[in-house]
N, C-alpha and C positions, 0 to 999 in steps of 0.2 A: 504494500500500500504506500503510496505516494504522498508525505505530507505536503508539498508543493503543489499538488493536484488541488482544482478548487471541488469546495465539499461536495456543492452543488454537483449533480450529475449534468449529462448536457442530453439527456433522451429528453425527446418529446412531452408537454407534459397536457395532456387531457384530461382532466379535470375539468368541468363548466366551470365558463365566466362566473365568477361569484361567491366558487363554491366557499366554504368553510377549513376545506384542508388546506386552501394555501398561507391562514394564517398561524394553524399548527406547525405545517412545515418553515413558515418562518422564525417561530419561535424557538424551534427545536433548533434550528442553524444556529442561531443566536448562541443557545446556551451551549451548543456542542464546541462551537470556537472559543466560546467564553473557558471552558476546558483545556481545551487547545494550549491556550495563551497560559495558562495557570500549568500546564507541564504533559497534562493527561493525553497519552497519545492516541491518534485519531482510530486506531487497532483495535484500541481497548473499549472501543463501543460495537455491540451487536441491538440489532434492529432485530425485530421478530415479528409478519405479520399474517394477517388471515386472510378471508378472503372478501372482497366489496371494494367500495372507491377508497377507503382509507390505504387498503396496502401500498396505493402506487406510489406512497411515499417510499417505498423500499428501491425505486427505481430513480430517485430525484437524486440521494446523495450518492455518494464514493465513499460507503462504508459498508461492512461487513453485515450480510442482512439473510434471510430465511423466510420465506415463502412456505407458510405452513398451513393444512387443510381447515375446512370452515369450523370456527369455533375452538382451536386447537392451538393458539398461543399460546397460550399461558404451559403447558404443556413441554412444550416445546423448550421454552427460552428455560424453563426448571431447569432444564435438562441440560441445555449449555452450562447455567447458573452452578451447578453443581458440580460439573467436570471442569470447569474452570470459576473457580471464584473472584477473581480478579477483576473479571469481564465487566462491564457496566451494560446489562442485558436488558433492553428497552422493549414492551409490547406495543403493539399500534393496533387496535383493532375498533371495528363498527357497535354500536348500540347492539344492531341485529346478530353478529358476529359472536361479538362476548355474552350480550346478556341474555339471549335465545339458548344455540347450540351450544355455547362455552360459559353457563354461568356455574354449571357441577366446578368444571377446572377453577373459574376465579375464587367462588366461595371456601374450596379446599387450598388454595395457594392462599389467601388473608387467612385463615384457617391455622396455618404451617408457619405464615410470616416468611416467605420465600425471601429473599433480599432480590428483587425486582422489582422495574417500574411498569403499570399499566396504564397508559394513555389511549380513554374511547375517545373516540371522536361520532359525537350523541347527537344525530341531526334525526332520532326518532322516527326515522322512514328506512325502508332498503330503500339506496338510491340504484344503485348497480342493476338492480331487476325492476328499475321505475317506479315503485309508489307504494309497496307493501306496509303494513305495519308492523311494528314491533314493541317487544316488552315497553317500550320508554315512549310510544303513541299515547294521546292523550285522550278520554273518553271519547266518543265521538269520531274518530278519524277518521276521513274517507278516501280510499284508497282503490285502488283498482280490483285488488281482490277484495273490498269490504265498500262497493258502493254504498250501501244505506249506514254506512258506519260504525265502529266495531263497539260492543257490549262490555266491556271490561277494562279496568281501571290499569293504570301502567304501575310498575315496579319501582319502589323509591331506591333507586340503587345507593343513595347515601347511609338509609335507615340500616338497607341488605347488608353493609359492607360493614357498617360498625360494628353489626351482630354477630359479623361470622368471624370478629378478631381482625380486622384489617389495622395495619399499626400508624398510618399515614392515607387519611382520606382527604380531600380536594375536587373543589369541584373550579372548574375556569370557563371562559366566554372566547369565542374565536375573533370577536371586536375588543375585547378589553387585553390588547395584547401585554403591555409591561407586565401586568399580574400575572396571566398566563407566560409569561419567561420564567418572573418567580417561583413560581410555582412547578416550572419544569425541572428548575435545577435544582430546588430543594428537593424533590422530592427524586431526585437523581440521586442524592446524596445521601439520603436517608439512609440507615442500616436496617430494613426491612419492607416488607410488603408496602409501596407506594401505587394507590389506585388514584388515578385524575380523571372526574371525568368532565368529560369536553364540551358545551354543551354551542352545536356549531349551525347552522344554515343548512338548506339543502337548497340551492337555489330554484333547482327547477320543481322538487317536487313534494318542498315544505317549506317553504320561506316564515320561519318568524323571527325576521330581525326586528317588526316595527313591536311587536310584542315582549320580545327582548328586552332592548333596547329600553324599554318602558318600565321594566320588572326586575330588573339584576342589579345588585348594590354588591359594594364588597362589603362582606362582614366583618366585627372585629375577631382580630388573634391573639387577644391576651391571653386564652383560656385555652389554648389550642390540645392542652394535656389531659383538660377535664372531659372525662367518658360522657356525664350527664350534658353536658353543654354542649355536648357536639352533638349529641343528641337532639337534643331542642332543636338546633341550629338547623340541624335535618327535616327535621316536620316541619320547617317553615313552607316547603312547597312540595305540591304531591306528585311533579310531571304531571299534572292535566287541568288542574284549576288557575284561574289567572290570578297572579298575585305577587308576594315581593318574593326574588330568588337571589338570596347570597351567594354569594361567589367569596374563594377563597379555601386555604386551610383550613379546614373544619375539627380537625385529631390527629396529632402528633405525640408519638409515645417510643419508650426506648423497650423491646424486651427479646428475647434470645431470639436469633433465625431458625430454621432450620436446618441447618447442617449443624449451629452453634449446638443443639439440644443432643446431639448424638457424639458418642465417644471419640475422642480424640484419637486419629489416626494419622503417625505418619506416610505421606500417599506422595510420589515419583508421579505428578500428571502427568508430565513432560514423555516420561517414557512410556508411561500406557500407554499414551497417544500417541507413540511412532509403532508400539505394536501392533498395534491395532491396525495402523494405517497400512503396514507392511505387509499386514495379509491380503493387500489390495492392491498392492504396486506389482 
């Protein structure tokens, strides 16, 4: 890998005009140079993604990335995380992606306290297959497979995640960028389970920025260690009712990982991993 190389990739990038991921992948740039400049080499970042519009972030930079099946990041990037702990192993994946097919993997990785980060990128529809809903649609939503509009309340992924042990929850806006940097790189640096979720536009086929835009305040982070507070902080909005939505750090706490919890073993990565490789060469 080329550190002189610029981060950006230079493939083609399609995305619609508008969408929401291009201000994730700006922020992500942001804080990975910010990295950079502080010593962290650009190697030492994997990307891990699913499948929907979000992945083609894996194709924008010139970094170490993985394409992995629907719902199956978090999975995945464990499993780098563990063979090499070193790694600063970053998920990316859809509302539909993680909290559908992949929320067993996310609930048990907050669970375990994995030391990885999870960035959705929460724009509440499949965009990828035009208009679907999913877990994080709001009562009501009309969609192509749900013209008269769907029956059922969406999933507070904030409340889900405090419950099942997640040690670092946040929630960010794809218009309020400075916060969402902060919020990337803290939670980059976190020593455990860091869930963000993103909560972004779909231009063509869920637009609510003027709703947004209307509703989203940053909350405060004095308290950010207290379980009850972040609590509260959670039920302030339910995904479907209109109303005031915090943005920011919501719970930040220190407690063992999972590899921390299990006996100490001296482990030769290095050489596993040319045995292994060797049986391939």
């Amino acid at each position: 890998m080329n550190p002189n190389e610029s981060l950006v990739a230079d493939t083609k990038n399609t995305w619609c005009p508008g969408c929401g991921n291009f201000a994730i992948q700006h922020a992500v740039k942001f804080v990975i140079e910010e990295f950079e400049k502080e010593g962290v080499p650009r190697e030492n970042f994997v990307f891990v993604t699913g499948i929907g519009c979000h992945a083609k972030i894996a194709d924008y930079f010139n970094l170490n990335s993985f394409y992995s099946l629907h719902g199956r990041t978090i999975p995945v990037a464990s499993g780098i995380k563990m063979a090499n702990p070193d790694l600063k192993v970053i998920c990316f994946a859809g509302d539909g992606d993680l909290y559908a097919e992949g929320l067993d993997h996310l609930i048990h990785a907050a669970k375990r306290n994995i030391d990885i980060t999870v960035i959705c990128h929460n724009n509440r529809v499949y965009g990828l297959t035009t208009g679907q809903y999913t877990p994080t649609s709001p009562y009501g939503y009309r969609g192509k497979s749900t013209p008269e509009g769907i029956h059922e309340y969406p999933l507070n992924i904030i409340e889900m995640l405090l419950g099942s042990g997640a040690t670092f929850v946040a929630r960010g806006y794809s218009r309020k960028i400075p916060l969402l940097k902060r919020i990337i790189r803290e939670a980059i640096l976190h020593p455990g389970f860091a869930h963000i979720d993103v909560l972004q536009i779909c231009a063509s086929f869920f637009n609510m920025t003027p709703q947004y835009d209307e509703f989203v305040y940053e909350t405060s982070e004095a308290n950010v260690s207290q379980f009850d507070v972040a609590c509260r902080t959670g039920q302030q909005w339910n995904y479907s009712d209109p109303g005031p939505i915090p943005l920011g750090i919501f719970y930040k706490t220190i407690k063992p990982s999972f590899p921390e919890n299990k006996e100490k073993k001296v482990i030769n990565r290095e050489e596993i991993i040319r045995t292994i490789l060797s049986r391939y060469s």
